[in-house]
C-alpha positions, -999 to 999 in steps of 0.1 A, spaced: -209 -219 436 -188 -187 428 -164 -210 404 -194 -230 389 -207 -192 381 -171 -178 371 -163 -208 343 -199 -210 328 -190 -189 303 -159 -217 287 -189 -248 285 -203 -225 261 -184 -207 249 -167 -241 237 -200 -256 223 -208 -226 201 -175 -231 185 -178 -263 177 -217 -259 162 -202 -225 140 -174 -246 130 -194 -279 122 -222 -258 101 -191 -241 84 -168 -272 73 -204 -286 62 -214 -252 41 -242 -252 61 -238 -213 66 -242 -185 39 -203 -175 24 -213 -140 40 -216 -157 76 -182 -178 70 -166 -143 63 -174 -126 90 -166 -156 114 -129 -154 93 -126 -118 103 -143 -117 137 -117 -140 156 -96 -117 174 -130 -111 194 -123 -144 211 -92 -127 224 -113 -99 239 -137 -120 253 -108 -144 269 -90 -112 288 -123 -97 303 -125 -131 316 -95 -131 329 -100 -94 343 -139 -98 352 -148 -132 352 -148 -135 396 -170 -106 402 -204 -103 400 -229 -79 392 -259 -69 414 -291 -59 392 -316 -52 419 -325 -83 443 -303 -102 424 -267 -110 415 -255 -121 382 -214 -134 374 -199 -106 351 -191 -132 327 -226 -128 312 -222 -89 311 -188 -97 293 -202 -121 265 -229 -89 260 -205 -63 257 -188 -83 231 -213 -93 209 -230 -52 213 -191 -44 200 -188 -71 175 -222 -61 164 -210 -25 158 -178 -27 143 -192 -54 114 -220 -20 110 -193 6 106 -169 -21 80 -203 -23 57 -209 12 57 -173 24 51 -170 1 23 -206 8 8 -196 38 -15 -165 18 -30 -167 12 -68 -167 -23 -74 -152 -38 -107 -143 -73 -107 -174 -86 -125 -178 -65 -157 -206 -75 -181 -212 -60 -219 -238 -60 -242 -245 -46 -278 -274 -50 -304 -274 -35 -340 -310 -24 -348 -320 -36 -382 -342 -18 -405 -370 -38 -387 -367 -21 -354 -389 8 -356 -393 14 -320 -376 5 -285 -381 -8 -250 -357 -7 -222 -359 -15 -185 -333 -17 -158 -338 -32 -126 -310 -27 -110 -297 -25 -71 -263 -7 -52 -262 10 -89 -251 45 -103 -272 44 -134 -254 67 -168 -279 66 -198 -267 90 -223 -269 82 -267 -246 65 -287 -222 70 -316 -244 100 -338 -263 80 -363 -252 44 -352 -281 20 -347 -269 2 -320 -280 -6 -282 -254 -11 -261 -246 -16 -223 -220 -20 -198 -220 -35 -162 -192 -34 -133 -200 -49 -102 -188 -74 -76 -187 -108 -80 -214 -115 -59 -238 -102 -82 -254 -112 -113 -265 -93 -140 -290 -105 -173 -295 -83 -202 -323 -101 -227 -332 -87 -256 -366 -97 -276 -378 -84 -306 -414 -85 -317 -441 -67 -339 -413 -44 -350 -403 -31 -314 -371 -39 -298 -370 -48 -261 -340 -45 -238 -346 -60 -197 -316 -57 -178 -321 -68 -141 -294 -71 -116 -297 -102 -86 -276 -103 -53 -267 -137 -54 -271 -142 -16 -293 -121 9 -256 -105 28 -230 -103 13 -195 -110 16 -176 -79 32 -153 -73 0 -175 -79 -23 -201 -52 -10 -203 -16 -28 -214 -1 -57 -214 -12 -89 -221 12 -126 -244 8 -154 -237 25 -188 -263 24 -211 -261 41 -248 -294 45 -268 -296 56 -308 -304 85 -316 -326 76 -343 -353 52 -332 -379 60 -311 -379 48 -275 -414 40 -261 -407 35 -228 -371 40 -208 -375 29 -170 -346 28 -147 -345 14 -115 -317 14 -85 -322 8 -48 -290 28 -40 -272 47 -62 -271 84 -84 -285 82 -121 -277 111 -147 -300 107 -181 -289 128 -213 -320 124 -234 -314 154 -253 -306 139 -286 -332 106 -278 -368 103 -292 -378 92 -256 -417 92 -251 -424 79 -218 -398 80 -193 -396 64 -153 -374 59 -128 -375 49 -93 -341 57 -69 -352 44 -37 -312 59 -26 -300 86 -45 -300 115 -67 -313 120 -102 -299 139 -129 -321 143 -162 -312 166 -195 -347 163 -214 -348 162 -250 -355 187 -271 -375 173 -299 -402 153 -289 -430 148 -267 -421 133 -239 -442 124 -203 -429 103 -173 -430 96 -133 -398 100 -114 -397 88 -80 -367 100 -61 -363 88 -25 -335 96 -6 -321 119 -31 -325 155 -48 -339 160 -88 -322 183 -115 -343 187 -148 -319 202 -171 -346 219 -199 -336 232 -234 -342 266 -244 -377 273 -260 -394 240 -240 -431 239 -226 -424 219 -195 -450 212 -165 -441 193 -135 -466 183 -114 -461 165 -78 -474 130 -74 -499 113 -51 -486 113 -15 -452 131 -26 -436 156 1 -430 188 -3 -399 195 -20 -380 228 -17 -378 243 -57 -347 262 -74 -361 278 -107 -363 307 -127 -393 326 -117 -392 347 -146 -399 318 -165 -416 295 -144 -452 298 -125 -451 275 -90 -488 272 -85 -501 264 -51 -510 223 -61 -472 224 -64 -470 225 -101 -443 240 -121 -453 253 -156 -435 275 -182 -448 308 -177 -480 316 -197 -480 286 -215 -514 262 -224 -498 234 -243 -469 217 -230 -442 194 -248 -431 179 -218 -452 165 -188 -439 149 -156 -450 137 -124 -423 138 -97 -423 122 -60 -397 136 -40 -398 132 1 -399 168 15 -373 185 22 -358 177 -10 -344 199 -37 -365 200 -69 -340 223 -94 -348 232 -130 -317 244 -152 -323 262 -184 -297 249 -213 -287 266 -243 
């Protein structure tokens, strides 16, 4: 009984390799899976001398007695389980470049007005204008080459629309191809934008709108910060939902700004001027004194979270 109980573990143990290696030679398996199979071997060594060390003995869990072969394959699989966590979240915050995607649309005299959306995903997100006085959209995308990304542009009823949307082309990815990936966008400076929404589930996003005719604004960083310089010509309202992150409204001298908290937003801890600046007890920032405002946002920030506004020459 004690050496039926001792070699259980090699019956198995051989079976599981041969169904892992069937579904693999038959890309049965995601590439992810394959990959970490690839790296994961040397566990077999591990499991193979706590056998050797272990495998006799056996453990007593209350009335009952179990071989320590069964604690062994446990302790394995909890380590193996670990160390694959710890790979993907050292290599999470490496910049990945190996799949680089461009795109760039002159605006003809027809184009009075513009669109754009990004739907992006592990992304730092740059949106800043383009060449002074050059009507042209442009955008640039570095990623792995596990993802894909599409950039369509339409044009209708004299308004020019730009969807960018990023897809993970399976649901885990591949060890060396996981990270971050970067998303340059340059607007003109000339035609008005009617809508500018960003979107990232991981990943900071700085916005230099300063020299933009932006006119409703969004974002939504489920995992990261966001940077915005606002512009300092037009009217401009938005929502910006920042998760996980901190929010810096960089404001130009002689602004009306008012920003307001959103339904269910936390409580975010504020760095202002408070000569300038009126925090009323709803949560709302206003310029000081002032009825009329040039600039209206609605922020949701998780509390705890650093709301700053930066006055800019």
């Amino acid at each position: 009984m004690i050496a039926a109980r001792r070699n259980f573990l090699w019956p198995l143990l051989i079976l599981a390799l041969g169904v892992v290696w069937l579904f693999v030679t038959t890309d049965a398996v995601p590439d992810a899976f394959a990959d970490l199979l690839q790296r994961a071997w040397p566990a077999l060594l591990v499991l193979i001398g706590l056998e050797a060390l272990l495998g006799r003995r056996q453990l007593a869990i209350g009335a009952r007695r179990l071989p320590a072969s069964a604690l062994i394959v446990l302790v394995v699989v909890v380590a193996l389980g670990v160390i694959v966590a710890l790979a993907y979240q050292k290599q999470a915050d490496s910049v990945r470049a190996e799949n680089v995607q461009t795109f760039e649309q002159p605006l003809g005299e027809d184009i009075r007005a513009l669109e754009v959306t990004a739907q992006l995903e592990r992304t730092a997100i740059t949106v800043g204008p383009g060449e002074a006085g050059v009507q042209t959209i442009a955008a640039r995308y570095a990623g792995s080459r596990g993802h894909t990304v599409t950039m369509e542009w339409a044009a209708q009823a004299q308004t020019g629309t730009l969807a960018v949307v990023e897809t993970n082309g399976g649901s885990i990815p591949r060890l060396e191809d996981y990270g971050r990936a970067t998303f340059e966008l340059s607007l003109p400076d000339k035609t008005p934008i009617a809508l500018l929404r960003v979107e990232s589930e991981a990943g900071d996003a700085e916005l230099d709108l300063r020299a933009l005719q932006i006119q409703r604004l969004e974002s939504a960083l489920s995992g990261g910060s966001l940077v915005v310089t606002l512009p300092s010509g037009e009217a401009l309202n938005g929502r910006l939902e920042v998760r996980g992150g901190n929010l810096e409204l960089r404001v130009p001298a002689g602004i009306p700004m008012t920003v307001s908290l959103a339904e269910g937003s936390g409580e975010p801890s504020y760095i202002y001027d408070d000569l300038r600046y009126d925090l009323l007890r709803d949560g709302t920032l206003k310029l000081e004194n002032a009825t009329e405002f040039q600039i209206g946002l609605t922020v949701w920030l998780e509390s705890g979270a650093t709301l700053r506004v930066v006055d800019i020459e």
